[in-house]
Wavefront OBJ file of the C-alpha trace (Angstrom):
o trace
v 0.000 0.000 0.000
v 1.124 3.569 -0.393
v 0.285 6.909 1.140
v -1.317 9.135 -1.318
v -1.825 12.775 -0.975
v -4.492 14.971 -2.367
v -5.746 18.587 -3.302
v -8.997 19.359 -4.511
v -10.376 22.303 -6.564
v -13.528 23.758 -8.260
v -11.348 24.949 -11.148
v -8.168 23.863 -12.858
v -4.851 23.855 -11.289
v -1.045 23.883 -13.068
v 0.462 20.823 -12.961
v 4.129 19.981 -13.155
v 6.995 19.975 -10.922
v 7.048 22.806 -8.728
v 9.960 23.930 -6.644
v 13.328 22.208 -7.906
v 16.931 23.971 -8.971
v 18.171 21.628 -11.580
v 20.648 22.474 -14.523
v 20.107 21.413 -17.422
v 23.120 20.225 -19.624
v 23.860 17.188 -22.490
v 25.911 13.815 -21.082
v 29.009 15.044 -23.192
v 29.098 18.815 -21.423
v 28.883 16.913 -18.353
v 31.718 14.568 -18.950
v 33.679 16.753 -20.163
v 33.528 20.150 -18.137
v 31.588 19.132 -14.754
v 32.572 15.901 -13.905
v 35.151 14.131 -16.132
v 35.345 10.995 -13.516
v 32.123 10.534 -14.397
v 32.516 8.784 -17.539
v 34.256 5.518 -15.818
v 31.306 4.859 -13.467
v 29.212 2.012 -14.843
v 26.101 3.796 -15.190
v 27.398 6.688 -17.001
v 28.897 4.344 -19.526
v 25.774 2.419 -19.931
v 24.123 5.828 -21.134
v 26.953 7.063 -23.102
v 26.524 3.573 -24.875
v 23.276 4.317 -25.415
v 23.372 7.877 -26.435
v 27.022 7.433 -28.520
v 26.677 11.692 -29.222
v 26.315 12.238 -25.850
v 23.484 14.826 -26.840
v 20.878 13.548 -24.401
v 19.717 16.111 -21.876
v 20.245 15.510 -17.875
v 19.234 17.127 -15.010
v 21.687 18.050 -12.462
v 20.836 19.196 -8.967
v 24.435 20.640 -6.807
v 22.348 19.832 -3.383
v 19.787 17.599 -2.338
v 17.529 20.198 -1.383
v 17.892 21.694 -4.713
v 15.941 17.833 -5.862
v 13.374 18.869 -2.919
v 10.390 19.834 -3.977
v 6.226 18.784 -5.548
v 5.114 17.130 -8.335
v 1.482 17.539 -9.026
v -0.149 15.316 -11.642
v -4.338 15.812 -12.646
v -7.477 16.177 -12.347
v -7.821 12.545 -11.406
v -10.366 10.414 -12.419
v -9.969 6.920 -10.392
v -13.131 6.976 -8.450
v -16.128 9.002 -6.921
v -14.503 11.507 -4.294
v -17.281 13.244 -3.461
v -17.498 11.872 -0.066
v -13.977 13.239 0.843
v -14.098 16.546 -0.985
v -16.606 19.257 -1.956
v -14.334 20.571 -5.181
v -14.643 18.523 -7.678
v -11.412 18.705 -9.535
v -8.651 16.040 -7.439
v -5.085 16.394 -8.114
v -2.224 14.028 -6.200
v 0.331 15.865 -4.934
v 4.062 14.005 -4.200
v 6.802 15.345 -2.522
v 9.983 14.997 -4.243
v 13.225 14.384 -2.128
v 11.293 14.668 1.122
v 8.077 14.064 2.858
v 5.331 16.720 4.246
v 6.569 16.174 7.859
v 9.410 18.163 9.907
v 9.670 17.770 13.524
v 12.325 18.600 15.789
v 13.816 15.296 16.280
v 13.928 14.749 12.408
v 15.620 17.885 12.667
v 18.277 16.813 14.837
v 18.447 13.156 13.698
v 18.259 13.264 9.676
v 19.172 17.291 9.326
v 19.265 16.609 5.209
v 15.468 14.966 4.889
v 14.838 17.909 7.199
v 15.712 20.547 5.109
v 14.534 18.607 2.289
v 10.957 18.003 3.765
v 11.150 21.524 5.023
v 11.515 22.340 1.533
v 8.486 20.176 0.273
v 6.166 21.618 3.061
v 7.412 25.296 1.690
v 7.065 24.693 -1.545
v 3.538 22.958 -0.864
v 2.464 26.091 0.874
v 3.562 28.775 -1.763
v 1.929 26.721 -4.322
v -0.976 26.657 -2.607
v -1.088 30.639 -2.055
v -0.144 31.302 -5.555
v -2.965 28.981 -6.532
v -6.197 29.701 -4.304
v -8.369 32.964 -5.121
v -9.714 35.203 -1.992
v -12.749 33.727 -0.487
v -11.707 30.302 -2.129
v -11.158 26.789 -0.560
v -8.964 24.465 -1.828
v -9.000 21.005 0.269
v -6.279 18.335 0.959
v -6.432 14.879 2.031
v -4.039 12.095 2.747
v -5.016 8.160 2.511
v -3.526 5.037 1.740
v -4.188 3.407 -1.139
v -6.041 -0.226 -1.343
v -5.114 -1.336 -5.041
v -7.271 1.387 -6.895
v -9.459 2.310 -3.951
v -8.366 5.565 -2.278
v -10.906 7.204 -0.752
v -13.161 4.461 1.350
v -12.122 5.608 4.335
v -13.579 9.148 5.750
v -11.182 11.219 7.086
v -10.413 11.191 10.820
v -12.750 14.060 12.099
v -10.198 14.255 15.263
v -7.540 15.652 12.679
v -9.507 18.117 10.350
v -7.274 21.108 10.363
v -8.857 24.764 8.791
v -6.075 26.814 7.752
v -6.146 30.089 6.589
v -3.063 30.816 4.463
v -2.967 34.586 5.197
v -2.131 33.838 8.920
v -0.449 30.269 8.937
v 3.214 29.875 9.293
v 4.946 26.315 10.456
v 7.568 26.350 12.358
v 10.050 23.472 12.849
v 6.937 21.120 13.175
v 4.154 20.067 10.928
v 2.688 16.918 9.552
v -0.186 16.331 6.791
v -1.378 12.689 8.589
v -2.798 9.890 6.876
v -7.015 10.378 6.800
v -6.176 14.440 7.666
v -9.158 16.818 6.497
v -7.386 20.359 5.821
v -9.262 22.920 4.416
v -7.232 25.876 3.084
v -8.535 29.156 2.603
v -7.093 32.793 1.257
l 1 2 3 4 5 6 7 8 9 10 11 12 13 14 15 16 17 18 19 20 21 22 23 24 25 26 27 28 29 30 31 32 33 34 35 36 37 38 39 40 41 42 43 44 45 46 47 48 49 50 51 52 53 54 55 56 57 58 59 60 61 62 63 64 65 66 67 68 69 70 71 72 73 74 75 76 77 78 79 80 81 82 83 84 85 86 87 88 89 90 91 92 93 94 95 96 97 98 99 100 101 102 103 104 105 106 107 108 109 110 111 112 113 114 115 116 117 118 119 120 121 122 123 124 125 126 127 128 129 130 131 132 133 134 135 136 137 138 139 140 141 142 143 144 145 146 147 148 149 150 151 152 153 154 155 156 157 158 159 160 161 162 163 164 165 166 167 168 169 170 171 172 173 174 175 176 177 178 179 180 181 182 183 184 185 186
């Protein structure tokens, strides 16, 4: 099973990856002015095999938390979601190179999936503000998946969270939990 995470909308949203620093270069640029060793590990001889010109594009990322960040794929049309959410338009959200949790003791124990995760939560956030109106609610939802059955379960009523996005700022700690209601409003 796998932990699946949701926003809903009564109008379109972009889709994409949001929130990464990546270069952009060819295999041969990178072999040749970035990282010359490169070309005697196995794997980058399997592609230069494959791509003999070496034109093929790569992405390059100089920190982990420049991988950090969403990828948001939709609408979504698995099943009827109307008992989770009011909007009708569904899109999955994943975080990429992190998770949406930060606490202190992640902090302290695993400092790089910190800052990572800190870095999905931010960029979760600031998509969400660039993407809900004034006096509009966007809803999110997290559930586990049972094959292609994802929203049987209501959420947990003892974890709805309201936020409104004017006002909310996390600190070191947040968590979007499995079967957690949150209602976001501008």
């Amino acid at each position: 099973m796998t932990l699946f995470y949701y926003i809903a909308s009564n109008r379109e949203l972009p889709i994409g990856s949001f929130g990464q620093k990546k270069t952009v270069m060819t295999l041969n640029h990178y072999v040749t002015h970035v990282n010359p060793v490169a070309k005697d590990h196995p794997s980058m001889q399997i592609l230069l095999a494959k791509y003999p010109e070496g034109d093929k594009r790569m992405e390059i990322y100089e920190t982990e938390e420049d991988a950090a960040g969403l990828y948001i794929i939709g609408p979504i049309h698995i099943q009827d979601s109307s008992n989770i959410f009011r909007n009708p338009l569904v899109y999955q959200v994943n975080s990429e190179g992190g998770s949406f949790q930060i606490n202190n003791e992640m902090k302290r124990s695993l400092p790089t999936y910190y800052q990572t995760s800190k870095k999905c939560l931010s960029e979760l956030f600031a998509y969400l503000g660039r993407n809900v109106e004034i006096g509009e609610e966007l809803e999110l939802y997290c559930c586990w998946a049972h094959g292609k059955e994802r929203f049987l379960e209501a959420p947990n009523k003892e974890l709805n969270l309201a936020l409104e996005l004017s006002t909310f700022r996390f600190d070191d700690e947040f968590e979007w939990k499995e079967r957690q209601y949150i209602s976001i409003k501008k």
